[in-house]
N, C-alpha and C positions, 0 to 999 in steps of 0.2 A: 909458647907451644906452637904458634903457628908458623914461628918464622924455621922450627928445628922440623915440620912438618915440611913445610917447603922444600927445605933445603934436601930431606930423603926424599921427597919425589922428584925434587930436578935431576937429582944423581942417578935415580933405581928407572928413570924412564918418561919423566917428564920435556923431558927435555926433547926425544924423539919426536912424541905427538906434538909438541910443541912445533918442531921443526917441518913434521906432514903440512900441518897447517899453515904456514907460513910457504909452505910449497904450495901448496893448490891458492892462496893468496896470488902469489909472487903469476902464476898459470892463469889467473884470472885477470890480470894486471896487463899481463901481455894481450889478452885479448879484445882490450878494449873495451866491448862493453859486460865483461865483466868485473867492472871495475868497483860497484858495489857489493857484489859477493868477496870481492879479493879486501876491502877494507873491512868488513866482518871477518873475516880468515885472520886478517891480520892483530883484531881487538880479540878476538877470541884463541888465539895462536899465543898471545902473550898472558892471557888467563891460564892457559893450559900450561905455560911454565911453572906459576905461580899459584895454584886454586885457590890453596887454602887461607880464610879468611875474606872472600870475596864470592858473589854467587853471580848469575845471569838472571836478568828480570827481564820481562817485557817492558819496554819504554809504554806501553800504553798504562799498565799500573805503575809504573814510577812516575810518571805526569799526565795523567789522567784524563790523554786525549790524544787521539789517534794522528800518527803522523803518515808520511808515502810509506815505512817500512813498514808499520803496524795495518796498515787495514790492505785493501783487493789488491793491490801491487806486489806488497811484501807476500801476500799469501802466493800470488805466481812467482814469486822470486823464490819461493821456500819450496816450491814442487820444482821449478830448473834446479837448484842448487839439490836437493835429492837426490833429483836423475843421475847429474853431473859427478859430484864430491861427496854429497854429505851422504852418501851410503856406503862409501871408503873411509872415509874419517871414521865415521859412528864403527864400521869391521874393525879398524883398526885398533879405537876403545875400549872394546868389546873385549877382544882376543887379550888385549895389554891387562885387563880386569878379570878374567880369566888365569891370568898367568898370579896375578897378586893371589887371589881368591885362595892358590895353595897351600901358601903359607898364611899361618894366622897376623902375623903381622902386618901383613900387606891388604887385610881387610878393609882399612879406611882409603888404601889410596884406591883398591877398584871399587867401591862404591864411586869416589870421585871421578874413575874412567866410564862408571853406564850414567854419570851423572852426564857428562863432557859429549857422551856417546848421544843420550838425549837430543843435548845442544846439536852437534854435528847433523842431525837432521832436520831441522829447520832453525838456522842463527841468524834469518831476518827478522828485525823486528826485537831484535834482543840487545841491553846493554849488561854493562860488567861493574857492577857496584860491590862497595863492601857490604859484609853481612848489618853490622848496624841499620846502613840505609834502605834495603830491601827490606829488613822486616818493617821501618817506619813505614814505607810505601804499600807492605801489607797489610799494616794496622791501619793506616789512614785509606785503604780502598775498602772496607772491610766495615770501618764506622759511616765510610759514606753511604756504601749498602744497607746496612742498617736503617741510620737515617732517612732515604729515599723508602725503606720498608716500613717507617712509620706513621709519612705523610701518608 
């Protein structure tokens, strides 16, 4: 199911947002020092060909310790990249989930575009894991909490 799910949203329009992204990547790259946002463009540009079957986590709940993009840096990286792109990306999502929303069929791929649209406003800090691994990552931050709440 997933792979025949892909395959209509690379056709019906994945492919575009796919290629936004790899354009403001590709725009970040040239500028040198946006060279960290242009390699998030580019993991998350190849997500957006693809979604389904894959989600975005925070690297801080998938390895449960804060790395430069998860903690004070990433957070200033995530307000530049706002300013910048990711309030164009996340329009562009938006508009493309909009347009599915019409038709009843097209209900699951624009949820996946306000999902994507989310993403687009702050993708520091974020990796691209399969669904299996994100929920282990949720289950296992979730028992830690716990734990920690019964010491």
């Amino acid at each position: 199911m997933r792979a025949i799910g892909n395959f209509l949203w690379f056709i019906l329009g994945g492919v575009v947002m796919g290629l936004a992204w790899w354009l403001a990547g590709l725009l970040a790259f040239i500028s040198i020092i946006g060279i960290p946002w242009g390699k998030a463009c580019f993991v998350i540009g190849s997500f957006t060909f693809f979604p389904f079957g894959k989600q975005a986590i925070s690297r801080r709940q998938l390895t449960g310790r804060d790395d430069v993009g998860t903690g004070a840096l990433g957070l200033v990286g995530n307000v530049l990249w706002f300013v910048f792109a990711g309030v164009w990306l996340a329009i562009g999502h938006v508009m493309a989930a909009l347009a599915n929303f019409v038709t009843i069929i097209g209900i699951p791929f624009a949820i996946q575009h306000l999902k994507l649209a989310g993403i687009a406003l702050a993708p520091i800090g974020q990796t691209v894991v399969s669904n299996e691994i994100a929920d282990a990552a949720r289950s296992d931050g979730a028992r830690a909490q716990v734990d920690s709440l019964r010491r």
